[in-house]
C-alpha positions in Angstrom: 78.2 72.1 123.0 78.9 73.6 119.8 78.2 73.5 116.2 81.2 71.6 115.3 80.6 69.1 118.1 77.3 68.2 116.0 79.3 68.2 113.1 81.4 65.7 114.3 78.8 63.2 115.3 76.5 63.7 112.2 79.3 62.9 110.3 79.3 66.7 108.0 80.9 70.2 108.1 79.9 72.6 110.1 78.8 74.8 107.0 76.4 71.9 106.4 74.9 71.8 110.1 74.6 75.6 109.7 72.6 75.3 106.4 70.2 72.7 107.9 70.1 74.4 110.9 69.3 77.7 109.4 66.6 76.2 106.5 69.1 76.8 103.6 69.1 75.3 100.5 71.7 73.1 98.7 71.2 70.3 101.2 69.6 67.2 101.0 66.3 65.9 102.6 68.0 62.7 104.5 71.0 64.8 105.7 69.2 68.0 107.0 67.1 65.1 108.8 70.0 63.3 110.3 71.8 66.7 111.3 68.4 68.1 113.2 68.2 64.8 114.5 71.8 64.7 116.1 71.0 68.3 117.2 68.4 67.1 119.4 70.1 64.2 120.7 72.9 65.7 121.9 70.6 69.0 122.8 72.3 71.7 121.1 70.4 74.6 120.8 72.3 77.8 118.7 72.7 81.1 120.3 70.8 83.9 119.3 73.8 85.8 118.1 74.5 82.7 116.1 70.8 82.6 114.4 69.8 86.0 114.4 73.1 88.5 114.7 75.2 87.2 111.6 73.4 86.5 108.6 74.2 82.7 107.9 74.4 83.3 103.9 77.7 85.3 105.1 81.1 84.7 106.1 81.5 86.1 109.7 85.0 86.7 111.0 86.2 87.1 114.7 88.6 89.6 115.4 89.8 89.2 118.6 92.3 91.8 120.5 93.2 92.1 123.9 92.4 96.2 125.1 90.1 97.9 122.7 91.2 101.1 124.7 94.1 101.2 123.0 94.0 103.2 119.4 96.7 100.4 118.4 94.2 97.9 118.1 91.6 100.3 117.4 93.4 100.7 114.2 94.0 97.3 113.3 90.2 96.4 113.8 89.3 99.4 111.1 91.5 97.7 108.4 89.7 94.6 108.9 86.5 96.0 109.0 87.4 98.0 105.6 88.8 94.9 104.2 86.0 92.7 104.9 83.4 95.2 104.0 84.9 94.5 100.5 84.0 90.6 100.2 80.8 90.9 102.0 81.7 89.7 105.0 80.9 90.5 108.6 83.6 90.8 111.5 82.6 90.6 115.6 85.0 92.5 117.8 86.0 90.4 120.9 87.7 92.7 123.6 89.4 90.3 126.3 90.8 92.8 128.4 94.4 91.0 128.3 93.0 88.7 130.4 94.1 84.6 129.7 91.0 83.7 131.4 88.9 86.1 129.6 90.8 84.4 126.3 89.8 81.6 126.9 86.2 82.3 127.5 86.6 84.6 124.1 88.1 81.4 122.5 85.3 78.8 123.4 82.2 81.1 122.6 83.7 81.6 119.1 83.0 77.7 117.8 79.3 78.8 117.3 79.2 82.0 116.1 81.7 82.8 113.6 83.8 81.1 110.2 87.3 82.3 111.2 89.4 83.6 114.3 92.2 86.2 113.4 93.3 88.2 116.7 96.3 88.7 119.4 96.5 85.9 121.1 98.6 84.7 124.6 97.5 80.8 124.5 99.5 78.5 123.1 99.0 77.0 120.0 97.7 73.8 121.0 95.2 75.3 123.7 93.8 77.7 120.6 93.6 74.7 118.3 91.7 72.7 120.9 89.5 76.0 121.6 88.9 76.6 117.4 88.5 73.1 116.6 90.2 73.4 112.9 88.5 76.8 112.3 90.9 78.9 110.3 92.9 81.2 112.4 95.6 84.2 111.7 97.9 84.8 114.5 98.9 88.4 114.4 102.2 89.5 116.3 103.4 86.3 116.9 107.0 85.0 116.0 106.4 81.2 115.6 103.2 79.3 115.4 102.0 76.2 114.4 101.8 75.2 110.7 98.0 75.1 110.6 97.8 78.8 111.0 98.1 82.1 109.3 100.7 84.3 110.5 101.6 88.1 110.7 105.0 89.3 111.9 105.4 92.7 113.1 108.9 94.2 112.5 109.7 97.0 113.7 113.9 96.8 114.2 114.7 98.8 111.3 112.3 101.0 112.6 114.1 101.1 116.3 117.5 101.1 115.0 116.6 104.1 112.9 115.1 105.7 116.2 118.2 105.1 118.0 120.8 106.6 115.0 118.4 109.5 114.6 119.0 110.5 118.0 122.3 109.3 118.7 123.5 111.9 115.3 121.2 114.4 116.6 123.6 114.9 120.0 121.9 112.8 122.6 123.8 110.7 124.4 121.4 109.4 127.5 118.5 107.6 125.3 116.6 106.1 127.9 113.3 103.3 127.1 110.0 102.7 128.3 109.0 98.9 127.7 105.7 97.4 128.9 104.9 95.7 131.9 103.2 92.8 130.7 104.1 89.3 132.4 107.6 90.6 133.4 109.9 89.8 130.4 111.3 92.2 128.1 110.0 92.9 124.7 111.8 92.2 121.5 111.2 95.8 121.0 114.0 96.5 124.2 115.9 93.6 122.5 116.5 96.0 119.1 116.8 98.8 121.5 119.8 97.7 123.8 121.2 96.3 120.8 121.0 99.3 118.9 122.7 101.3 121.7 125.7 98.8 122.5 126.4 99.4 118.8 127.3 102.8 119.6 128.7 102.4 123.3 126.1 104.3 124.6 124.4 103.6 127.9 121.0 101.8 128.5 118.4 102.9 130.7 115.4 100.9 131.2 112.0 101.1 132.5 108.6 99.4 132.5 105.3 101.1 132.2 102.0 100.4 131.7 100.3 100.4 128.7 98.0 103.7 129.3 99.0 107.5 129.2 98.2 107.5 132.8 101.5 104.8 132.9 103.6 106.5 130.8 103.0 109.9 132.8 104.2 107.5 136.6 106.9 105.7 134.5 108.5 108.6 133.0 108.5 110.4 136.2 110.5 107.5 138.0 112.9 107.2 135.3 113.2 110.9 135.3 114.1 110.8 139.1 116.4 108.3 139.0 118.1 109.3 135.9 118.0 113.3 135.7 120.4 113.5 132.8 118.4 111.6 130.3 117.9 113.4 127.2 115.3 111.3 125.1 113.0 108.1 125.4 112.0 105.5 123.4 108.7 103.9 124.2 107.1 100.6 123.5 104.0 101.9 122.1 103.0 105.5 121.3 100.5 105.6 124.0 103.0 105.4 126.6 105.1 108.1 124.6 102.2 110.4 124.4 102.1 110.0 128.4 106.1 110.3 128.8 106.0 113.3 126.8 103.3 115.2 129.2 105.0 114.2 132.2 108.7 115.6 130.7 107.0 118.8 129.9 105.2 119.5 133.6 108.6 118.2 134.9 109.8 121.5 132.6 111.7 119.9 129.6 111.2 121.3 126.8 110.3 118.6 123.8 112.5 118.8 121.7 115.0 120.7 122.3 115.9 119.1 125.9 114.3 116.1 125.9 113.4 113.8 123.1 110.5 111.4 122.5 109.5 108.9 119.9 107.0 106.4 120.2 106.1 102.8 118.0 103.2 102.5 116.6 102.6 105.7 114.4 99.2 106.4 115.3 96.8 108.8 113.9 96.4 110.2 117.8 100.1 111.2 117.8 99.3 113.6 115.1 97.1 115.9 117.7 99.2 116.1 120.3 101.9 119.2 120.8 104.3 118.4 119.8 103.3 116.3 117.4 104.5 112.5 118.1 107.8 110.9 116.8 107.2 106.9 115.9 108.3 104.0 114.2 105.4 103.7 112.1 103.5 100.4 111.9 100.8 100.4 108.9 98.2 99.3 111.2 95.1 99.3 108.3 97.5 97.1 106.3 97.7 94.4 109.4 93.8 94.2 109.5 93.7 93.6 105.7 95.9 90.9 105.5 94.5 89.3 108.2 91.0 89.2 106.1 93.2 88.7 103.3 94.6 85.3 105.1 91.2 84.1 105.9 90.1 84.4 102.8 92.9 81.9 101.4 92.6 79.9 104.6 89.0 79.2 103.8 89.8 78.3 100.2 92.3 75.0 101.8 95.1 77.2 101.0 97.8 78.3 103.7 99.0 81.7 103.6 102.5 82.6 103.3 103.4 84.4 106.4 103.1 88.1 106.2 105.7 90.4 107.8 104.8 94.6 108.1 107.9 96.4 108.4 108.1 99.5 110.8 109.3 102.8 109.9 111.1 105.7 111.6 108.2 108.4 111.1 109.4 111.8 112.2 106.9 114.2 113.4 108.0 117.5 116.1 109.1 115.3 119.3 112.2 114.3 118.0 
Protein backbone atom coordinates (compact mmCIF):
# COMPACT_ATOMS: atom_id res chain seq x y z
CA UNK A 1 0.00 0.00 0.00
CA UNK A 2 1.31 3.25 -1.00
CA UNK A 3 0.65 6.88 -1.09
CA UNK A 4 -0.39 6.88 -4.66
CA UNK A 5 -2.64 3.88 -4.10
CA UNK A 6 -4.68 6.30 -1.64
CA UNK A 7 -4.44 8.82 -4.17
CA UNK A 8 -6.06 6.87 -6.61
CA UNK A 9 -9.11 5.92 -4.56
CA UNK A 10 -9.60 9.41 -3.00
CA UNK A 11 -9.79 10.64 -6.27
CA UNK A 12 -6.44 13.45 -5.71
CA UNK A 13 -2.56 13.69 -6.30
CA UNK A 14 -0.44 12.35 -4.30
CA UNK A 15 0.97 15.89 -3.32
CA UNK A 16 -2.50 16.44 -1.96
CA UNK A 17 -2.59 13.06 0.19
CA UNK A 18 0.88 14.13 1.44
CA UNK A 19 -0.37 17.67 2.51
CA UNK A 20 -3.43 16.20 4.35
CA UNK A 21 -1.49 13.61 5.63
CA UNK A 22 1.24 15.72 6.90
CA UNK A 23 -1.27 18.76 8.43
CA UNK A 24 -0.29 21.19 5.55
CA UNK A 25 -2.07 23.94 4.49
CA UNK A 26 -3.58 24.91 1.05
CA UNK A 27 -6.17 22.13 1.37
CA UNK A 28 -9.50 22.06 2.00
CA UNK A 29 -11.58 20.91 5.08
CA UNK A 30 -13.87 18.22 3.11
CA UNK A 31 -10.86 16.82 1.11
CA UNK A 32 -8.27 16.43 3.86
CA UNK A 33 -11.42 14.63 5.49
CA UNK A 34 -12.10 12.33 2.62
CA UNK A 35 -8.24 11.62 2.06
CA UNK A 36 -7.66 10.57 5.99
CA UNK A 37 -10.76 8.86 5.65
CA UNK A 38 -9.57 6.66 2.54
CA UNK A 39 -6.30 6.32 4.54
CA UNK A 40 -8.00 4.44 7.05
CA UNK A 41 -10.05 2.41 4.99
CA UNK A 42 -7.65 0.97 3.02
CA UNK A 43 -5.18 1.00 6.27
CA UNK A 44 -2.30 2.86 5.03
CA UNK A 45 -0.08 4.00 7.55
CA UNK A 46 3.22 6.15 6.09
CA UNK A 47 6.71 5.08 6.98
CA UNK A 48 8.72 6.92 9.28
CA UNK A 49 11.25 7.87 6.68
CA UNK A 50 8.25 9.11 4.82
CA UNK A 51 6.89 11.41 7.84
CA UNK A 52 9.80 12.20 9.69
CA UNK A 53 13.23 11.71 7.33
CA UNK A 54 12.27 14.10 4.31
CA UNK A 55 10.73 17.20 5.14
CA UNK A 56 7.27 17.11 3.32
CA UNK A 57 7.51 21.08 2.36
CA UNK A 58 10.46 19.67 0.09
CA UNK A 59 10.95 18.01 -3.08
CA UNK A 60 12.84 14.63 -2.33
CA UNK A 61 14.54 12.86 -5.15
CA UNK A 62 15.74 9.19 -5.31
CA UNK A 63 18.84 8.44 -6.77
CA UNK A 64 19.16 5.09 -7.31
CA UNK A 65 22.61 3.25 -8.60
CA UNK A 66 23.54 -0.13 -8.66
CA UNK A 67 27.31 -0.50 -6.57
CA UNK A 68 27.97 2.49 -4.43
CA UNK A 69 31.57 0.94 -4.23
CA UNK A 70 32.34 2.08 -7.29
CA UNK A 71 33.84 5.95 -7.40
CA UNK A 72 31.80 5.92 -10.91
CA UNK A 73 28.63 6.29 -9.27
CA UNK A 74 30.13 7.83 -6.36
CA UNK A 75 30.65 10.65 -8.64
CA UNK A 76 27.53 10.79 -10.35
CA UNK A 77 25.66 10.89 -6.82
CA UNK A 78 27.94 14.18 -5.83
CA UNK A 79 26.66 16.09 -8.94
CA UNK A 80 23.23 15.43 -7.92
CA UNK A 81 23.60 16.08 -4.49
CA UNK A 82 25.44 19.56 -5.58
CA UNK A 83 22.72 20.22 -8.07
CA UNK A 84 19.85 19.62 -5.79
CA UNK A 85 21.37 21.42 -2.95
CA UNK A 86 20.77 24.35 -5.26
CA UNK A 87 16.81 24.25 -5.49
CA UNK A 88 16.39 23.11 -2.06
CA UNK A 89 15.78 19.77 -2.60
CA UNK A 90 16.71 16.63 -0.78
CA UNK A 91 18.12 13.33 -2.61
CA UNK A 92 18.12 9.48 -0.89
CA UNK A 93 20.80 7.29 -2.20
CA UNK A 94 19.49 3.73 -2.99
CA UNK A 95 22.51 1.17 -3.36
CA UNK A 96 20.95 -2.16 -5.05
CA UNK A 97 24.00 -4.00 -5.21
CA UNK A 98 23.35 -4.84 -9.04
CA UNK A 99 20.98 -6.97 -7.95
CA UNK A 100 17.27 -7.18 -10.20
CA UNK A 101 15.72 -8.50 -7.13
CA UNK A 102 17.20 -5.96 -4.88
CA UNK A 103 15.74 -3.40 -7.89
CA UNK A 104 12.84 -4.19 -7.55
CA UNK A 105 12.52 -4.10 -3.81
CA UNK A 106 14.45 -0.48 -4.35
CA UNK A 107 11.67 0.35 -6.94
CA UNK A 108 8.50 -0.51 -4.82
CA UNK A 109 9.67 1.19 -1.45
CA UNK A 110 10.21 4.38 -3.49
CA UNK A 111 6.15 5.17 -4.15
CA UNK A 112 6.07 6.44 -0.51
CA UNK A 113 9.01 8.17 0.18
CA UNK A 114 10.23 10.33 -2.54
CA UNK A 115 8.87 12.91 -5.68
CA UNK A 116 11.13 11.59 -8.41
CA UNK A 117 13.27 8.38 -9.42
CA UNK A 118 16.51 9.22 -11.49
CA UNK A 119 19.08 6.19 -11.30
CA UNK A 120 20.69 3.05 -13.37
CA UNK A 121 18.28 0.94 -13.98
CA UNK A 122 18.13 -3.09 -15.49
CA UNK A 123 14.11 -3.42 -15.46
CA UNK A 124 12.37 -2.83 -18.33
CA UNK A 125 10.41 0.05 -18.90
CA UNK A 126 7.09 -1.21 -18.28
CA UNK A 127 8.09 -3.12 -15.04
CA UNK A 128 9.70 0.56 -13.68
CA UNK A 129 6.53 2.31 -14.81
CA UNK A 130 4.30 -0.20 -12.97
CA UNK A 131 6.94 0.03 -9.88
CA UNK A 132 6.80 4.27 -10.07
CA UNK A 133 3.29 4.54 -10.76
CA UNK A 134 3.62 7.93 -13.13
CA UNK A 135 6.33 9.35 -10.72
CA UNK A 136 8.87 11.25 -12.94
CA UNK A 137 11.81 9.25 -13.72
CA UNK A 138 15.39 9.98 -15.57
CA UNK A 139 16.92 6.87 -16.96
CA UNK A 140 20.61 7.41 -16.98
CA UNK A 141 22.88 5.15 -19.45
CA UNK A 142 20.25 3.81 -21.22
CA UNK A 143 19.96 3.90 -25.21
CA UNK A 144 16.08 3.70 -25.67
CA UNK A 145 13.38 4.23 -23.21
CA UNK A 146 9.97 4.89 -23.11
CA UNK A 147 8.48 8.28 -24.01
CA UNK A 148 7.27 9.06 -20.48
CA UNK A 149 10.84 9.30 -19.27
CA UNK A 150 13.90 11.42 -19.02
CA UNK A 151 16.85 10.15 -20.67
CA UNK A 152 20.72 10.44 -20.44
CA UNK A 153 22.95 8.93 -23.09
CA UNK A 154 26.45 8.27 -22.33
CA UNK A 155 28.86 8.50 -25.28
CA UNK A 156 31.84 7.63 -25.11
CA UNK A 157 33.02 6.38 -28.98
CA UNK A 158 34.77 9.38 -29.82
CA UNK A 159 36.30 8.93 -26.68
CA UNK A 160 37.36 5.03 -27.57
CA UNK A 161 38.14 5.63 -30.99
CA UNK A 162 40.54 8.37 -29.89
CA UNK A 163 42.00 5.64 -27.26
CA UNK A 164 42.53 3.24 -29.95
CA UNK A 165 44.37 5.96 -32.71
CA UNK A 166 46.38 7.31 -29.76
CA UNK A 167 47.89 3.99 -29.33
CA UNK A 168 47.85 2.55 -32.58
CA UNK A 169 50.28 6.10 -33.70
CA UNK A 170 52.12 5.67 -30.61
CA UNK A 171 53.59 2.02 -32.03
CA UNK A 172 51.38 -0.52 -30.41
CA UNK A 173 50.22 -2.93 -32.32
CA UNK A 174 48.55 -5.80 -29.75
CA UNK A 175 45.80 -3.40 -27.96
CA UNK A 176 44.06 -5.83 -26.04
CA UNK A 177 40.41 -4.99 -23.84
CA UNK A 178 38.95 -5.61 -20.69
CA UNK A 179 35.00 -5.53 -20.90
CA UNK A 180 32.73 -6.37 -17.88
CA UNK A 181 31.23 -9.43 -16.92
CA UNK A 182 27.83 -8.41 -16.39
CA UNK A 183 25.00 -10.81 -17.75
CA UNK A 184 27.37 -12.24 -20.50
CA UNK A 185 26.94 -9.83 -23.50
CA UNK A 186 29.36 -7.48 -24.73
CA UNK A 187 29.23 -3.82 -23.99
CA UNK A 188 28.80 -1.14 -26.64
CA UNK A 189 32.02 0.11 -25.20
CA UNK A 190 33.81 -3.40 -26.94
CA UNK A 191 31.45 -2.57 -29.83
CA UNK A 192 33.55 1.00 -30.50
CA UNK A 193 36.56 -0.94 -29.49
CA UNK A 194 36.56 -3.89 -32.15
CA UNK A 195 35.38 -1.45 -34.46
CA UNK A 196 37.91 0.96 -33.92
CA UNK A 197 40.61 -1.72 -34.37
CA UNK A 198 39.22 -3.45 -37.71
CA UNK A 199 39.63 0.06 -39.02
CA UNK A 200 43.15 -0.25 -38.82
CA UNK A 201 43.61 -4.13 -39.44
CA UNK A 202 44.79 -4.63 -36.13
CA UNK A 203 43.98 -7.66 -34.07
CA UNK A 204 41.40 -7.98 -31.20
CA UNK A 205 41.88 -9.49 -28.01
CA UNK A 206 39.15 -9.73 -25.62
CA UNK A 207 38.49 -10.33 -22.02
CA UNK A 208 35.92 -10.07 -19.28
CA UNK A 209 36.55 -8.82 -15.85
CA UNK A 210 34.84 -7.91 -12.98
CA UNK A 211 33.98 -4.72 -12.07
CA UNK A 212 36.54 -4.34 -8.85
CA UNK A 213 40.42 -3.78 -8.86
CA UNK A 214 40.62 -7.15 -7.32
CA UNK A 215 39.02 -8.26 -11.07
CA UNK A 216 41.00 -6.30 -13.09
CA UNK A 217 44.28 -7.61 -11.16
CA UNK A 218 42.73 -11.84 -12.17
CA UNK A 219 41.65 -10.57 -15.63
CA UNK A 220 44.71 -8.99 -16.64
CA UNK A 221 46.68 -11.75 -15.51
CA UNK A 222 44.74 -14.35 -17.81
CA UNK A 223 44.86 -12.19 -20.64
CA UNK A 224 48.46 -11.67 -19.95
CA UNK A 225 49.04 -15.47 -19.99
CA UNK A 226 47.30 -16.26 -22.84
CA UNK A 227 48.43 -13.40 -24.88
CA UNK A 228 52.20 -12.46 -23.73
CA UNK A 229 52.79 -10.09 -26.62
CA UNK A 230 50.08 -7.61 -25.80
CA UNK A 231 51.34 -4.18 -25.48
CA UNK A 232 48.35 -2.08 -24.10
CA UNK A 233 44.71 -2.46 -22.66
CA UNK A 234 41.66 -0.83 -22.84
CA UNK A 235 39.29 -1.20 -20.03
CA UNK A 236 35.57 -0.81 -19.53
CA UNK A 237 35.80 1.32 -16.57
CA UNK A 238 38.87 2.85 -14.89
CA UNK A 239 38.49 0.71 -11.95
CA UNK A 240 39.28 -2.31 -13.70
CA UNK A 241 42.30 -0.27 -15.47
CA UNK A 242 43.55 0.80 -12.13
CA UNK A 243 43.61 -3.08 -11.29
CA UNK A 244 45.08 -4.21 -14.86
CA UNK A 245 47.77 -1.75 -14.44
CA UNK A 246 48.97 -3.28 -10.84
CA UNK A 247 48.88 -6.65 -12.11
CA UNK A 248 51.13 -5.62 -15.54
CA UNK A 249 53.56 -3.97 -13.23
CA UNK A 250 54.12 -7.16 -10.57
CA UNK A 251 54.03 -9.17 -13.78
CA UNK A 252 57.30 -6.67 -14.54
CA UNK A 253 55.93 -4.35 -17.40
CA UNK A 254 56.81 -1.25 -17.18
CA UNK A 255 53.73 1.32 -17.75
CA UNK A 256 54.27 3.03 -20.17
CA UNK A 257 56.86 2.25 -21.91
CA UNK A 258 56.08 -1.59 -22.44
CA UNK A 259 52.71 -1.86 -21.64
CA UNK A 260 49.93 0.61 -22.05
CA UNK A 261 46.79 1.34 -20.09
CA UNK A 262 43.84 3.60 -20.40
CA UNK A 263 40.68 3.35 -18.59
CA UNK A 264 36.79 5.08 -19.23
CA UNK A 265 35.50 6.83 -16.91
CA UNK A 266 38.13 9.67 -15.95
CA UNK A 267 37.88 9.50 -12.37
CA UNK A 268 39.32 11.66 -9.78
CA UNK A 269 41.01 8.22 -8.17
CA UNK A 270 43.00 7.68 -11.36
CA UNK A 271 44.81 10.87 -10.59
CA UNK A 272 46.60 9.14 -7.31
CA UNK A 273 47.73 6.28 -8.72
CA UNK A 274 51.42 5.85 -10.33
CA UNK A 275 51.34 6.26 -13.05
CA UNK A 276 48.70 8.40 -13.14
CA UNK A 277 45.56 6.87 -15.10
CA UNK A 278 44.91 7.29 -18.90
CA UNK A 279 40.84 7.60 -19.61
CA UNK A 280 38.20 8.54 -21.79
CA UNK A 281 36.84 11.00 -19.62
CA UNK A 282 33.11 11.07 -18.69
CA UNK A 283 31.93 14.39 -16.83
CA UNK A 284 30.45 12.46 -14.22
CA UNK A 285 29.24 15.80 -11.87
CA UNK A 286 27.61 16.94 -15.20
CA UNK A 287 25.47 13.45 -15.34
CA UNK A 288 24.09 14.03 -11.76
CA UNK A 289 23.08 17.58 -12.69
CA UNK A 290 21.14 17.00 -15.52
CA UNK A 291 19.51 14.35 -14.03
CA UNK A 292 18.18 17.01 -11.21
CA UNK A 293 18.00 19.27 -14.01
CA UNK A 294 15.42 16.73 -15.81
CA UNK A 295 13.39 16.27 -12.72
CA UNK A 296 12.97 19.54 -12.35
CA UNK A 297 11.25 19.96 -15.96
CA UNK A 298 9.61 16.59 -15.46
CA UNK A 299 7.82 17.96 -12.43
CA UNK A 300 6.83 21.11 -14.21
CA UNK A 301 4.61 18.61 -17.07
CA UNK A 302 7.41 19.24 -19.37
CA UNK A 303 9.55 16.32 -21.00
CA UNK A 304 13.08 16.79 -21.26
CA UNK A 305 14.96 16.54 -24.35
CA UNK A 306 17.30 13.70 -24.07
CA UNK A 307 20.61 14.56 -22.79
CA UNK A 308 23.84 12.96 -24.33
CA UNK A 309 27.57 13.57 -22.27
CA UNK A 310 30.18 12.96 -24.62
CA UNK A 311 33.45 11.11 -23.48
CA UNK A 312 36.82 12.33 -23.97
CA UNK A 313 40.27 10.87 -24.50
CA UNK A 314 42.01 12.26 -21.21
CA UNK A 315 45.70 11.55 -21.16
CA UNK A 316 47.41 11.24 -17.95
CA UNK A 317 51.13 9.02 -17.47
CA UNK A 318 49.71 5.37 -18.45
CA UNK A 319 49.47 5.85 -21.90
Amino acid sequence: MTIRDVAKSAGVSYQTVSRALNDKGEIDTTTKQRVLDTAKRLGYRPSRFARGLVRQDSTSVGLVIPNLLNPYFTEVAAGALEAARRRDWHVVVYDTADDDAQELSTLGMLGSQVDAVVGYFGQPDDVIDRYTGGMPVVQIGREVVGSRFGQIRVDGEDGVRAAVAHLADSGRRHIGMLDHDHHGKASVRYTWYRESMAERGLPTYAGVAAQSIEGGQRAMAAMLGEHPELDAILTYNDVIAIGAMFQARLLGRRVPAEFAVIGFDGLVIGSMVEPPLSSVRIDTREVGAIAIGQVGQLLAGSKPDIATVKGTLLLRGSA
